[in-house]
VONULUM-433960 format. One line per field, with one value per residue (C-alpha): residue number from 1; residue in one letter; x, y, z. Coordinates in nm, 2 decimals. Each point is the difference from the previous one (the first is absolute). Layout:
residues N
i <- [NUM  ...]
aa <- [A  ...]
X <- [X  ...]
Y <- [Y  ...]
Z <- [Z  ...]
END
This chain:
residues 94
i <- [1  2  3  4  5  6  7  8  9  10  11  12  13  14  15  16  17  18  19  20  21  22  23  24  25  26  27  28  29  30  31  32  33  34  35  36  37  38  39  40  41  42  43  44  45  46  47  48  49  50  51  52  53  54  55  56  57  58  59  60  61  62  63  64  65  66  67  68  69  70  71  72  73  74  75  76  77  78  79  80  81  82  83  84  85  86  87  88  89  90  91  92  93  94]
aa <- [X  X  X  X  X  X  X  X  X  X  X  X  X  X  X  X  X  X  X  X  X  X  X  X  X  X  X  X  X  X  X  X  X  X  X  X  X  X  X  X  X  X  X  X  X  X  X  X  X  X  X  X  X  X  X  X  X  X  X  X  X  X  X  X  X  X  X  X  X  X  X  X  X  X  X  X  X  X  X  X  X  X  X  X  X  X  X  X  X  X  X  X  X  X]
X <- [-5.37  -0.16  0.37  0.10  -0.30  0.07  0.35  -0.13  -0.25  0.29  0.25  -0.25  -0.06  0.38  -0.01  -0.01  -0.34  -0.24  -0.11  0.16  0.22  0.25  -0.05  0.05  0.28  0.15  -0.01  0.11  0.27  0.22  -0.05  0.20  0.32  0.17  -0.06  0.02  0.35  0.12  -0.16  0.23  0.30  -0.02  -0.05  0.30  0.21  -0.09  0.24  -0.23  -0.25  0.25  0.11  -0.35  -0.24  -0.23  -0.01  -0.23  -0.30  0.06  -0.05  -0.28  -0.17  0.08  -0.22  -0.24  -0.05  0.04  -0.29  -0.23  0.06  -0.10  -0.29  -0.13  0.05  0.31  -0.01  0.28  0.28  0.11  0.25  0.38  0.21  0.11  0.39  0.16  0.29  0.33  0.04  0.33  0.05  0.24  -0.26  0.16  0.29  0.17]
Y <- [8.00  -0.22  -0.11  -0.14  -0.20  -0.15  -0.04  -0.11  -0.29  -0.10  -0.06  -0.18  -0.27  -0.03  -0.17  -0.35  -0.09  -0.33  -0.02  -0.36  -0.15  -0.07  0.38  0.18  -0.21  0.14  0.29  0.03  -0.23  0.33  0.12  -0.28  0.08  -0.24  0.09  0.34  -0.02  -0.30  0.31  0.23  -0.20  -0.07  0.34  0.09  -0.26  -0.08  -0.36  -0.10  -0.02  -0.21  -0.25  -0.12  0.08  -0.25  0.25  0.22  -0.24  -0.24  0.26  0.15  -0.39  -0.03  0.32  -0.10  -0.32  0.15  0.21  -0.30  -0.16  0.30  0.04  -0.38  -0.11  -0.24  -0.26  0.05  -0.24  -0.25  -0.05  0.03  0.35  0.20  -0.02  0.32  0.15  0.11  0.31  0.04  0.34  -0.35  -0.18  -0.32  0.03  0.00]
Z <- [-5.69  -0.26  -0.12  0.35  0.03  -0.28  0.07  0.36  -0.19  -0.25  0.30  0.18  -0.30  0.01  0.32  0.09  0.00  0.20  0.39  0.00  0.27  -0.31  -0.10  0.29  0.06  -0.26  0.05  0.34  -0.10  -0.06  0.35  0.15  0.17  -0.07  -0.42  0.09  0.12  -0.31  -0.20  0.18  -0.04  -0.37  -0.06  0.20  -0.12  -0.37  0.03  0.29  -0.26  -0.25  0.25  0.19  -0.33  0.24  0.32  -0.08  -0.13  0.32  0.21  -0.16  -0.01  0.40  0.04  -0.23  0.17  0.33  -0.07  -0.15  0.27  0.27  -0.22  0.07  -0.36  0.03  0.25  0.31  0.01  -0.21  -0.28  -0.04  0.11  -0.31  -0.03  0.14  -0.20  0.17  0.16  -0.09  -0.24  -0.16  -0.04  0.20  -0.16  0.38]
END
């Protein structure tokens, strides 16, 4: 009993840590769909990973400022759309 609490306690100080906007942000980042299923893919498909290296951290920034911004911490509106990547499994090559 007294080695799980303490496995409990050690696992615990693991964790992301702060009750910040920018904190919980981050951590809830994960639960995204959107990451979830780049996640998915790359894990699938290890050359999805090789040919958009950029994927996966744009999408996790998208939720992470999607979630500031629910929170009240970024201002609504304002500034210039991110540029979207092709599709295409080609990668606009057709």
């Amino acid at each position: 009993m007294r080695r799980a609490f303490f496995l409990v306690l050690l696992l615990a100080a693991c964790g992301p840590t702060g009750n910040s906007p920018d904190a919980v942000c981050e951590r809830e980042t994960n639960d995204d769909p959107q990451v979830k299923l780049i996640i998915i893919q790359q894990s699938a498909v290890t050359a999805r990973a090789w040919q958009n290296p950029d994927e996966l951290p744009a999408a996790r920034n998208r939720a992470k400022r999607a979630c500031l911004a629910r929170l009240g911490v970024l201002p609504a509106g304002g500034g210039v759309e991110q540029v979207r990547q092709p599709e295409s499994q080609y990668n606009g090559l057709f």
